[in-house]
C-alpha positions as CSV (number, residue, x, y, z in Angstrom):
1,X,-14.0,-22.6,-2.9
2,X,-15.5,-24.0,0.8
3,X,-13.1,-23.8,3.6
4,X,-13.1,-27.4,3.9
5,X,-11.7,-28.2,-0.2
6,X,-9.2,-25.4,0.6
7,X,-7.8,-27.6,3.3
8,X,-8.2,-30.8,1.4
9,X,-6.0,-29.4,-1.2
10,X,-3.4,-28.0,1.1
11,X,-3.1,-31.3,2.1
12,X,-3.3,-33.1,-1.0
13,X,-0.9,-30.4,-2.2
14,X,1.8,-30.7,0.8
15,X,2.4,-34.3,0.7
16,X,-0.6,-34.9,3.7
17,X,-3.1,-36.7,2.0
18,X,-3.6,-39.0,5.2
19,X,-5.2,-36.3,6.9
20,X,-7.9,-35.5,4.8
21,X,-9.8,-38.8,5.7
22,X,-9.7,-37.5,9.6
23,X,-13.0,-35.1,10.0
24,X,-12.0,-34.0,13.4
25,X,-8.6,-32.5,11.8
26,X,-10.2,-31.3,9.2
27,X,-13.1,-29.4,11.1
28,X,-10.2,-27.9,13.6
29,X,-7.9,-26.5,10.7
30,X,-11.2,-24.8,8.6
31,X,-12.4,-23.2,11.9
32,X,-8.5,-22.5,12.3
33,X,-8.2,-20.7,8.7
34,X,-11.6,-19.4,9.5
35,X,-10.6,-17.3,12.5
36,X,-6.9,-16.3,11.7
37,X,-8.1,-14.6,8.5
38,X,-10.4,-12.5,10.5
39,X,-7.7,-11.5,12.7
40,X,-5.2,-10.6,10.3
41,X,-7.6,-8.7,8.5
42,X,-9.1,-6.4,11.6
43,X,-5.8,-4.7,12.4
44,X,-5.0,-1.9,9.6
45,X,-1.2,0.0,9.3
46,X,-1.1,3.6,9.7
47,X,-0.4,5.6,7.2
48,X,3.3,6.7,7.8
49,X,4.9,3.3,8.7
50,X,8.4,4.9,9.8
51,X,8.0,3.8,13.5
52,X,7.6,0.3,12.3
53,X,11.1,-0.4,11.0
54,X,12.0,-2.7,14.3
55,X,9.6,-5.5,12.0
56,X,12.7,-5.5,9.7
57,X,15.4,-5.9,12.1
58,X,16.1,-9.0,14.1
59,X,18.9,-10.9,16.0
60,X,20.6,-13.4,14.6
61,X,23.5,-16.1,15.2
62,X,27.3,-16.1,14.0
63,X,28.0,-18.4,10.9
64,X,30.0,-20.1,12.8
65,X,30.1,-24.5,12.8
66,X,30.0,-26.7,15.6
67,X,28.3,-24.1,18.3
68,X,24.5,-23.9,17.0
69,X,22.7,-20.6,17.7
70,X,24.0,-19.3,20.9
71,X,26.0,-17.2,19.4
72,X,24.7,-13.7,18.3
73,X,26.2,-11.7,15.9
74,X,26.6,-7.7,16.8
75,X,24.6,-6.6,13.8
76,X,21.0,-7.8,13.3
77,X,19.7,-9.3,10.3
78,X,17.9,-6.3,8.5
79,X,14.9,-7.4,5.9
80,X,15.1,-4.3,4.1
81,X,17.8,-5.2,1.9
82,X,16.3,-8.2,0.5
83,X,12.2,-7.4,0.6
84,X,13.4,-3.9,-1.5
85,X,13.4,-1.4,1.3
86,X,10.8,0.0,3.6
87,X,7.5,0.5,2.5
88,X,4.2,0.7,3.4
89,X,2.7,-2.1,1.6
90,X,5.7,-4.8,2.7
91,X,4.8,-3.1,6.4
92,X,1.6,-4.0,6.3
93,X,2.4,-7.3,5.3
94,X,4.7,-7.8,8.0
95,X,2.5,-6.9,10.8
96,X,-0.5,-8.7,9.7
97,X,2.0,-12.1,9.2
98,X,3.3,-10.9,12.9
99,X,-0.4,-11.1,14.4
100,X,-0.6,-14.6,12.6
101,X,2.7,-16.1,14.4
102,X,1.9,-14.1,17.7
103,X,-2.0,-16.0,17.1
104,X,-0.8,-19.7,16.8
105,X,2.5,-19.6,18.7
106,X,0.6,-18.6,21.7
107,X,-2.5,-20.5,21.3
108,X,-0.7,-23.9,20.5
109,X,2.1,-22.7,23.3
110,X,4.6,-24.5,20.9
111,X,8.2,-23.6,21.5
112,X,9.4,-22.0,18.0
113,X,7.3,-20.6,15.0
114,X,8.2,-19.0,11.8
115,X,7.3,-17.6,8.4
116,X,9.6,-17.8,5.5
117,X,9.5,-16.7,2.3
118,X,11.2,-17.8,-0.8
119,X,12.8,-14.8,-2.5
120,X,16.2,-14.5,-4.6
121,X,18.6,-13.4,-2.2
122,X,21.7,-11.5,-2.8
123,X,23.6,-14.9,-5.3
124,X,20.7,-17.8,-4.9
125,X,17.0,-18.2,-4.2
126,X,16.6,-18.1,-0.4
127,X,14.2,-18.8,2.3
128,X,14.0,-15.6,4.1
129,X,12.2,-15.3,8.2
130,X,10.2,-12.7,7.5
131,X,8.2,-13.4,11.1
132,X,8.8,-15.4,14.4
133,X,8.8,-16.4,18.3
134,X,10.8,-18.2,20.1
135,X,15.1,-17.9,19.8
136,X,16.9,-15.9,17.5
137,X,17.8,-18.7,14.6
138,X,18.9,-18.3,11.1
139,X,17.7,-15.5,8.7
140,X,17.9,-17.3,5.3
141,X,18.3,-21.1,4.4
142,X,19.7,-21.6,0.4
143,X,17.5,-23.3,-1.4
144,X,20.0,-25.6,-3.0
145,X,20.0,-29.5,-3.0
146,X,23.4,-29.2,-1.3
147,X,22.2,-27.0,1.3
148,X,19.2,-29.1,1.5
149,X,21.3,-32.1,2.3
150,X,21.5,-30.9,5.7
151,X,18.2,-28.7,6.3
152,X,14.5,-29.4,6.6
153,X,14.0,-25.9,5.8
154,X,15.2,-26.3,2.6
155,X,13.9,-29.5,1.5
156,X,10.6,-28.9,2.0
157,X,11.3,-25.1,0.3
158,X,11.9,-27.2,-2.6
159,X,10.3,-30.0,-3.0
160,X,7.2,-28.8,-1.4
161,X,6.5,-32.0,1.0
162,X,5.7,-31.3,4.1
163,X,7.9,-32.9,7.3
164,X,6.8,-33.6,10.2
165,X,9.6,-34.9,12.8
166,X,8.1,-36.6,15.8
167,X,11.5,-37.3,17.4
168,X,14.3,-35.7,16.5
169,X,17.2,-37.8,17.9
170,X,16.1,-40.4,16.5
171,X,15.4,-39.1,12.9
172,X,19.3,-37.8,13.1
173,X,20.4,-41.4,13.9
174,X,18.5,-42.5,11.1
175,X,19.9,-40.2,8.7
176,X,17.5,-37.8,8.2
177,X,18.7,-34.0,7.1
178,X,18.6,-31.7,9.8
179,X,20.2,-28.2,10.4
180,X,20.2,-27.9,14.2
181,X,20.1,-24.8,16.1
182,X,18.6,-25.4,19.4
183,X,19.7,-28.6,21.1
184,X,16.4,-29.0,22.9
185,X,14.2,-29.5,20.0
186,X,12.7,-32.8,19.9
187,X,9.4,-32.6,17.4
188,X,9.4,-30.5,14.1
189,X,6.9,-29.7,11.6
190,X,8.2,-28.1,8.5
191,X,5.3,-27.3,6.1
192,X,5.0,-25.2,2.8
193,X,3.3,-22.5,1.0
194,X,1.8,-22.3,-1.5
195,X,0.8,-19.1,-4.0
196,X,-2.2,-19.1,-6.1
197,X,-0.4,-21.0,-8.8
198,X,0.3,-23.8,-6.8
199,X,4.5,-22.7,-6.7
200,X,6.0,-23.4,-3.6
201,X,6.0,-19.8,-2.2
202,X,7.6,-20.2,1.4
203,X,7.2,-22.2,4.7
204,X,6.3,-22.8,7.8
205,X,8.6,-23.8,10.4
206,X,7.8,-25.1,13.9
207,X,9.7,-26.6,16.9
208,X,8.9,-28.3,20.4
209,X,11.0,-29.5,23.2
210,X,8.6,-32.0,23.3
211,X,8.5,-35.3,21.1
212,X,5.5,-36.0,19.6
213,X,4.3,-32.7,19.9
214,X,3.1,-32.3,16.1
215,X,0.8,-35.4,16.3
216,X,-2.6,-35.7,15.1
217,X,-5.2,-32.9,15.6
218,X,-2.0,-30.7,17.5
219,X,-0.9,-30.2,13.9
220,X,-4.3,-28.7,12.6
221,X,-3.3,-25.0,13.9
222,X,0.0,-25.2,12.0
223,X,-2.0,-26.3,8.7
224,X,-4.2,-23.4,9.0
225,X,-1.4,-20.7,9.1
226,X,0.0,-22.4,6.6
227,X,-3.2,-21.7,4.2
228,X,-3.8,-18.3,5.2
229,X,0.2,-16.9,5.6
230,X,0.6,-16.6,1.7
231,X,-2.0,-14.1,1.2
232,X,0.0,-12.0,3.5
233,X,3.8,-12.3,1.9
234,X,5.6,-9.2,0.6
235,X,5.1,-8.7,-3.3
C-alpha cells in the first residue's frame, strides 16, 4: 500500500475524513511517515539491555483530586509490571518509540507528547504511557465509559475518534470531557492507533499552551506518528 492510501485510511479510520481532501496535509504527513520510519529503524539495541531499565521508570503525580499534576509521588511509575518484565524485545520497542516522541516533540516544538498503549492492567483494560516529553502526567487512563466521562484519553481509546481541542477553556465550558493536568494547556489533539486489524491499539496524546495550535497542516506531524508508532508497541 502507497504512503499516501495509508494516510487516507488513517484518516478515514480516525474520524478525519476532512483531511484527506487537503493535498498539502496529505503530502506533509506521507513525507512525515516517510522519514520517522527511517529513523526509528536506523538505531538498533544492544544486545544486553540491562543499562536500559531507566525506559521503564518514570515520575508520576499523587492520585490525589483537586490539585492536578504538581504533585509527585515518591515512587515512580515502573512499566515493567504491566508490559511483563524487562526484556530485550519490549526494550527495543521502547527506545525506537522514544526516538519517535524525541523526533516530533522537538520538530513541532509542541509542549507535551505521548505514546499510550492499550493493555489489561492489573483489574481493567488501560491506556498505559509507554513514551513522552514534556511534565510528569498520569501513567494509565481506564478505559471505561465512566472514566471516559471525564478523559479525552479515554474516549478516543475507545471509541477510536480522534479529538482535536482548539481551545480548551472553552470546550470545558461547553461541556466537553476533559481530565486536566496542566493548567496551561489550551489546544489538544488526542488521536488513535490502530493495529493491523483495524482494533483500536493505543494513542496519541498531545498538548500546547497555545490555542489553536493543532490547526490545519500543524497537525500533519502528529498524524504521521500516529501511523508509524504501532509498529513499534510492545507484544
Amino acid at each position: 500500500m502507497q504512503t499516501y492510501e495509508i494516510v487516507n485510511k488513517y484518516l478515514d479510520a480516525a474520524g478525519l475524513p476532512h483531511l484527506i481532501a487537503d493535498q498539502n496535509f496529505r503530502d506533509l504527513t506521507s513525507e512525515a511517515v516517510s522519514r520517522l520510519r527511517a529513523l526509528a529503524d536506523a538505531d538498533s539495541v544492544p544486545s544486553n539491555d540491562a543499562e536500559h531499565h531507566d525506559l521503564y521508570r518514570y515520575r508520576v503525580p499523587l492520585p490525589t483530586q483537586g490539585v492536578g499534576c504538581s504533585l509527585l509521588a515518591d515512587e515512580p511509575y515502573d512499566l515493567r509490571l504491566i508490559l511483563g518484565g524487562q526484556r530485550a524485545d519490549t526494550t527495543d520497542s521502547l527506545l525506537r518509540l522514544g526516538i519517535l516522541v524525541n523526533t516530533v516533540y522537538e520538530e513541532t516544538g509542541c509542549g507535551w507528547l505521548g505514546v499510550y498503549q492499550a493493555r489489561v492492567g492489573t483489574n481493567e483494560r488501560v491506556l498505559v504511557k509507554l513514551s513522552y516529553r514534556g511534565k510528569p502526567s498520569r501513567a494509565e487512563f481506564p478505559l471505561t465509559k465512566e472514566f471516559a466521562a471525564d478523559s479525552n484519553n479515554s474516549t478516543v481509546g475507545l471509541s477510536g475518534n480522534a479529538r482535536v481541542i482548539d481551545d480548551v477553556e472553552c470546550y470545558v465550558q461547553e461541556g466537553g470531557a476533559y481530565y486536566t493536568c496542566d493548567p496551561n494547556v489550551q489546544a489538544e489533539a488526542c488521536l488513535p492507533l490502530f493495529d493491523i486489524a483495524g482494533n483500536i491499539a493505543g494513542i496519541v496524546d498531545a498538548e500546547d499552551p497555545r490555542k489553536g495550535y493543532f490547526g490545519g497542516v500543524d497537525l500533519a506531524p502528529f498524524v504521521a506518528l500516529c501511523i508509524v508508532a504501532p509498529s513499534y508497541l510492545p507484544k
